[in-house]
C-alpha positions as CSV (number, residue, x, y, z in Angstrom):
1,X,-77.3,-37.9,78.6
2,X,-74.3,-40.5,78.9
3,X,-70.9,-39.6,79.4
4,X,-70.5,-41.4,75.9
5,X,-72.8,-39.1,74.1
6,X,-71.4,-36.2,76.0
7,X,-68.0,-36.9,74.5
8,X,-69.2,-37.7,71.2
9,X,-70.7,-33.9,71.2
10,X,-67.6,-32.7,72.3
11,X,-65.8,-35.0,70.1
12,X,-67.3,-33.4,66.6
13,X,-67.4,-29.3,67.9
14,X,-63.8,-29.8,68.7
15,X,-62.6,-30.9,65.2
16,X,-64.8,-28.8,63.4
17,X,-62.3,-26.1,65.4
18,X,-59.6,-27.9,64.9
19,X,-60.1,-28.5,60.8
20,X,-61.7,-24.7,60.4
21,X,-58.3,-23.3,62.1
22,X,-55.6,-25.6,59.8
23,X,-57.5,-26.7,56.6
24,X,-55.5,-25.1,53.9
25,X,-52.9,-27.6,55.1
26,X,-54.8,-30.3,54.7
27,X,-55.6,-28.8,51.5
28,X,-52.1,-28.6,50.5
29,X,-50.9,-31.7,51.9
30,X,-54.2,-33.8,50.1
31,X,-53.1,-32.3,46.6
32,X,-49.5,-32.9,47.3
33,X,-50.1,-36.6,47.7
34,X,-52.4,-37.0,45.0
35,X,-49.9,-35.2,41.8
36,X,-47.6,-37.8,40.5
37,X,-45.2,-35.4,38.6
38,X,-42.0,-35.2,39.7
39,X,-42.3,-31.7,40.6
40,X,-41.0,-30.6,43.9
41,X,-43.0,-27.3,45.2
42,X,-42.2,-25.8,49.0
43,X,-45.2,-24.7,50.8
44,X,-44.9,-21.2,50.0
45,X,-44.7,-22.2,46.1
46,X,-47.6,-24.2,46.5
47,X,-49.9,-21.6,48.2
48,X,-48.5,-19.0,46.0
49,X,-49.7,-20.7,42.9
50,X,-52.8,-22.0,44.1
51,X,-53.9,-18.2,45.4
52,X,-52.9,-16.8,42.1
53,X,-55.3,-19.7,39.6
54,X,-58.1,-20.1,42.3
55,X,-57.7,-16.9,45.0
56,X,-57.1,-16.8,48.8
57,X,-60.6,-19.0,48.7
58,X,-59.1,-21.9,46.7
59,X,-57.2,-23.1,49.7
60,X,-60.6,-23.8,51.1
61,X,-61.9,-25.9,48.6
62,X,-63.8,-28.7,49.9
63,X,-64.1,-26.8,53.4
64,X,-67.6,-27.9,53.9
65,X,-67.0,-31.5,53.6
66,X,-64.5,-31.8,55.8
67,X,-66.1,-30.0,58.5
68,X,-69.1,-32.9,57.8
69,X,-66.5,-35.8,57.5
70,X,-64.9,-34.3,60.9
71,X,-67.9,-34.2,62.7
72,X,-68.9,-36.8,61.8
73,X,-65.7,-38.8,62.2
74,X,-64.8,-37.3,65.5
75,X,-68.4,-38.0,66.8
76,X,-68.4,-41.7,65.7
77,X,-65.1,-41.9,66.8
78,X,-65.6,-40.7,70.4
79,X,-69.0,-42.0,70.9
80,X,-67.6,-45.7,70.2
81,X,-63.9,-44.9,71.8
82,X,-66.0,-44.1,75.3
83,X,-68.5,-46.8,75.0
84,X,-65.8,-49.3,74.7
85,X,-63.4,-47.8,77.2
86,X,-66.4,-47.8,79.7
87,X,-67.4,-51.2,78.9
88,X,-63.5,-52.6,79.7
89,X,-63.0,-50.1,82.5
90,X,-66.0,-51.8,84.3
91,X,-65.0,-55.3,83.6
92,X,-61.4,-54.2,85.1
93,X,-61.4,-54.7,88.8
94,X,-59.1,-52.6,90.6
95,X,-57.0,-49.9,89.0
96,X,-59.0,-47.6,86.5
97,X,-55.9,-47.5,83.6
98,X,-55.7,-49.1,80.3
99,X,-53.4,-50.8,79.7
100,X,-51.6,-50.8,76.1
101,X,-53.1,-53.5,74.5
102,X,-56.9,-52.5,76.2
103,X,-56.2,-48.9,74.7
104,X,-55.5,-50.7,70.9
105,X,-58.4,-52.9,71.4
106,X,-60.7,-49.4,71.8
107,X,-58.9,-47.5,69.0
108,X,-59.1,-50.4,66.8
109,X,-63.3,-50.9,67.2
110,X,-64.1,-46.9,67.1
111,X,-61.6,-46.5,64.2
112,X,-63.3,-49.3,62.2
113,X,-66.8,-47.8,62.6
114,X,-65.1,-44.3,62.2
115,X,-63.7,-45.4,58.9
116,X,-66.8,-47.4,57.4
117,X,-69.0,-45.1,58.1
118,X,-66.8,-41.6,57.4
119,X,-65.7,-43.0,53.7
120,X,-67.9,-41.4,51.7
121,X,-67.7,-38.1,53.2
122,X,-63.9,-37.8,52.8
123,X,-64.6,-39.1,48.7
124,X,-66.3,-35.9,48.3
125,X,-63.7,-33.8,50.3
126,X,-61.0,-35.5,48.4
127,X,-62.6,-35.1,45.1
128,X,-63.3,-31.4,46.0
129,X,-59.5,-30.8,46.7
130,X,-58.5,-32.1,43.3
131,X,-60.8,-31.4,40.8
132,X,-59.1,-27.7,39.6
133,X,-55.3,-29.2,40.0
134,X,-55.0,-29.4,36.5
135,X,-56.8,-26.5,34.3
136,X,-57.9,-26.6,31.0
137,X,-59.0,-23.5,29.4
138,X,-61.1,-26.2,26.9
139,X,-63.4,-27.3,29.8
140,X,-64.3,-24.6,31.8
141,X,-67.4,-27.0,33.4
142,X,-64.3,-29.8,34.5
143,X,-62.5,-26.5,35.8
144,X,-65.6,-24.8,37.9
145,X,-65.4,-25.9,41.9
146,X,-68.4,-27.8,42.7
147,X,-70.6,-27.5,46.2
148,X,-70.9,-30.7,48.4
149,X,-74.0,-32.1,46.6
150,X,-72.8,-31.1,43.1
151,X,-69.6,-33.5,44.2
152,X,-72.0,-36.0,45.2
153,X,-73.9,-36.2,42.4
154,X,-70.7,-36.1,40.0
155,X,-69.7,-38.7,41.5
156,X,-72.5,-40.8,41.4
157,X,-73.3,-40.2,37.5
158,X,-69.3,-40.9,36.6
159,X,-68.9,-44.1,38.6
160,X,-71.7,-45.4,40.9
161,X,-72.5,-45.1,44.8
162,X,-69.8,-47.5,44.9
163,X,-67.3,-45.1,44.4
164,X,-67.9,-43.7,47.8
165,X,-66.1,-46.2,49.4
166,X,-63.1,-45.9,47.1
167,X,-59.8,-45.9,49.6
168,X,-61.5,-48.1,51.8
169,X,-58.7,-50.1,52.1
170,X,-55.9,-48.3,53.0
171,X,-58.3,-46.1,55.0
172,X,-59.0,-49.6,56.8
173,X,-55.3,-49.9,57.5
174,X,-55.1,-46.5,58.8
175,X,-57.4,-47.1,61.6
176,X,-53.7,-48.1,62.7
177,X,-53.4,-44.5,63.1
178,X,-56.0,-43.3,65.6
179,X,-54.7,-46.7,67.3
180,X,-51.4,-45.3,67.4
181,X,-52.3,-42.1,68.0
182,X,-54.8,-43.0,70.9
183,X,-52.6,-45.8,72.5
184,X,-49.6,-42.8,72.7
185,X,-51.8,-40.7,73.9
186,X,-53.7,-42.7,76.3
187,X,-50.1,-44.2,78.1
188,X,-48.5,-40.7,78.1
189,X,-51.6,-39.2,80.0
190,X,-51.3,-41.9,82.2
191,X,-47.4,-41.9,83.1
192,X,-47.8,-38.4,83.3
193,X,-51.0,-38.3,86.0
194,X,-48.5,-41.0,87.8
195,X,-45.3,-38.9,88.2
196,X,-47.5,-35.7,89.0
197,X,-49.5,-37.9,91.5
198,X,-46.1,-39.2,93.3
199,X,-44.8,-36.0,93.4
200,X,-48.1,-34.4,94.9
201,X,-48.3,-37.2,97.8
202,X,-44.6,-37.2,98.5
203,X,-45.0,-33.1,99.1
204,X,-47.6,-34.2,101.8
205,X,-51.2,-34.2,99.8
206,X,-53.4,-36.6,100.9
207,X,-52.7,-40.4,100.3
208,X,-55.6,-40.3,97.8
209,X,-55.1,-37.4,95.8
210,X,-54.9,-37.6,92.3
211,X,-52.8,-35.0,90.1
212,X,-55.3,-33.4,87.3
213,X,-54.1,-32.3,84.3
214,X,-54.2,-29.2,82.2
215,X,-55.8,-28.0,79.0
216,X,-52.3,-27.1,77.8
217,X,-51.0,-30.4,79.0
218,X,-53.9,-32.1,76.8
219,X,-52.7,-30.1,73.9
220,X,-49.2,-31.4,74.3
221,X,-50.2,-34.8,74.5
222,X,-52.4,-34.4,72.0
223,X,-49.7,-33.0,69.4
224,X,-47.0,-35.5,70.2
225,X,-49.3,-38.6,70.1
226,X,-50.2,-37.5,66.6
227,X,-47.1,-36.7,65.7
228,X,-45.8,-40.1,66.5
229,X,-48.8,-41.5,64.5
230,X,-48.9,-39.6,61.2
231,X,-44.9,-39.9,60.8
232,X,-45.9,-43.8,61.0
233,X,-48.5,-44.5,58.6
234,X,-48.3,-41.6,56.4
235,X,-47.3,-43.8,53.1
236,X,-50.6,-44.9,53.4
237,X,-52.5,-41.7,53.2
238,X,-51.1,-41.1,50.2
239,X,-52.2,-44.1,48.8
240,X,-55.6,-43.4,50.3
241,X,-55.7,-40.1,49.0
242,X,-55.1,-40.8,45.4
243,X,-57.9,-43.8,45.6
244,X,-60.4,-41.2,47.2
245,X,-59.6,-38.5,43.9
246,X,-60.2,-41.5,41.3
247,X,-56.6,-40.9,39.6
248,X,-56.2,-43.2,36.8
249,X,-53.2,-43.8,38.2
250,X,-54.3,-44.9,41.6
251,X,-57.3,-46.9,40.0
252,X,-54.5,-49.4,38.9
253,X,-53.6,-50.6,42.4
254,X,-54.3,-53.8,42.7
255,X,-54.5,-53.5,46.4
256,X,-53.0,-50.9,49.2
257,X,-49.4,-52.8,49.6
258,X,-49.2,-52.9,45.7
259,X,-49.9,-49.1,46.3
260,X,-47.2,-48.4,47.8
261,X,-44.8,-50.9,46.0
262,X,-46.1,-49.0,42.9
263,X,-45.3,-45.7,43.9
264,X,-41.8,-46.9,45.2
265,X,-40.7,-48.0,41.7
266,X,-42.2,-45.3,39.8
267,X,-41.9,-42.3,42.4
268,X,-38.9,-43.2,44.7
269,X,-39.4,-43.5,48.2
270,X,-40.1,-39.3,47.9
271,X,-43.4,-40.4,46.4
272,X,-44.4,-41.8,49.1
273,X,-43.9,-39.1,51.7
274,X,-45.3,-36.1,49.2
275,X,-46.8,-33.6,51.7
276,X,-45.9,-34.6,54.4
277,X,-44.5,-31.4,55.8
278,X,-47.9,-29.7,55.6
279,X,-49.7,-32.6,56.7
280,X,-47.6,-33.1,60.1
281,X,-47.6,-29.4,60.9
282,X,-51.7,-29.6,60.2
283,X,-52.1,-32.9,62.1
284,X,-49.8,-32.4,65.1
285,X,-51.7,-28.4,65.2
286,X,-55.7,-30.4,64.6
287,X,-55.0,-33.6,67.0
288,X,-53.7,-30.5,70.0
289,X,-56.7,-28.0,69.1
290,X,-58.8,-31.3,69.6
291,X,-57.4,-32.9,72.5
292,X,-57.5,-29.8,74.5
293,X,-60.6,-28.7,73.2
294,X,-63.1,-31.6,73.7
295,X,-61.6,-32.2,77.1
296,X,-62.9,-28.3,77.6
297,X,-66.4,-28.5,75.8
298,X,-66.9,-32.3,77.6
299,X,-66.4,-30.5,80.7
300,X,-69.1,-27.4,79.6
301,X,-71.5,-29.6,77.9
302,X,-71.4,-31.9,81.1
């Protein structure tokens, strides 16, 4: 098995960890971003009310498609990150870095895959998340939570296969993120093995010994890389977010930068940033669990 495969693998079993351990954030940062009241709600309020209409379950609504859409996403994502870091690696002669603009170039051809071929699965989680925000006593069939295939076919019979690839343009733009978040990610690790490696050689190692680092070190990289990312392109998530759900509202957008400009005029720039709280604690707490815990299973599987 390749070393691409392998990672791909490890890839998909570490964010199915990952999302299993924080999903009611995501859960409470994907609802967040799609309501367009002006309604401010901590976290605690949030989870409060949704435990009391739906039970300590509701906050995993749509639990089983994320754990597809991250495997899935995670395994694409990897498999393709790999192949394409390989492929430059071995058309590099000399050192075995990327450099900043090599790392983007990776990111940016896994995240497009990632994102055309992952739409439809985050659709479904999306429209799973939503679909008991607002309850009426009048329709208790709009108000029952549908399984994975019951969202699926919904979907399907209110707007067309289409639909699955509703968001796809913002979700395009975010490939931006794993860009940012991989470039971070992949420049810290490497200033990091650098210093360490100095340091190692100048106490007396061996002139070519190579400082290794930890899982804990991976999960610190992997939380501040994220964070970096998520705080940037976060406007667009929520834009995303409310095309995946099918609001009315969102249906409107002419396009993702008339998203945003929308949601500035009618929302304030507070509209654009709803959820965030949750979502940064669940990204930065997903993108450590991750980092540290494919490096782990690669190692295992391998």
């Amino acid at each position: 098995m390749s070393d691409s495969a392998i990672h791909s693998i490890a890839g998909a079993a570490g964010g199915i960890v990952a999302m299993t351990a924080t999903y009611p954030l995501i859960f409470l940062s994907t609802r967040a971003a799609v309501e367009t009241k002006k309604e401010q709600k901590s976290t605690y309020q949030a989870v409060l009310d949704i435990v009391k209409r739906e039970g300590v379950l509701g906050l995993y609504s749509g639990l089983n498609s994320s754990l597809l859409g991250i495997a899935i996403t995670n395994g694409v994502y990897y498999y393709f990150y790999e192949r394409s870091r390989e492929t430059i690696l071995r058309s590099k002669s000399g050192g075995k870095a990327l450099s900043t603009l090599e790392s983007m170039l990776t990111g940016f051809i896994a995240g497009s895959a990632t994102t055309i071929i992952s739409n439809p699965v985050w659709v479904v989680q999306t429209s799973q998340a939503v679909r008991t925000m607002e309850t009426d006593p009048s329709q208790p069939a709009f108000n029952k939570k549908l399984g994975f295939l019951e969202t699926v076919q919904s979907i399907i019979a209110k707007d067309g296969i289409g639909a699955f690839w509703r968001g796809i343009g913002p979700a395009l733009v975010l490939v931006m993120n794993p860009i940012i978040q991989y470039t971070a990610f992949e420049q810290l690790k490497n200033f990091l093995i650098a210093r360490r490696t100095s340091k190692l050689r100048a106490a007396g190692a061996a002139a070519t010994a190579v400082a290794v680092l930890s899982d804990l070190d991976f999960f610190f990289l992997g939380a501040l890389s994220k964070l970096v990312a998520t705080s940037i392109t976060y406007p667009y998530i929520v834009v995303k977010s409310r095309l995946q759900a099918g609001s009315a509202d969102a249906l409107k957008y002419k396009s993702s930068l008339d998203g945003l400009l929308t949601i500035l005029k009618e929302e304030g720039i507070e509209g654009l940033y709803k959820g965030i709280g949750s979502k940064i604690v669940q990204s930065v707490l997903t993108a450590a669990i991750l980092f540290a815990g494919q490096r782990r299973i690669f190692e295992i599987t391998k």
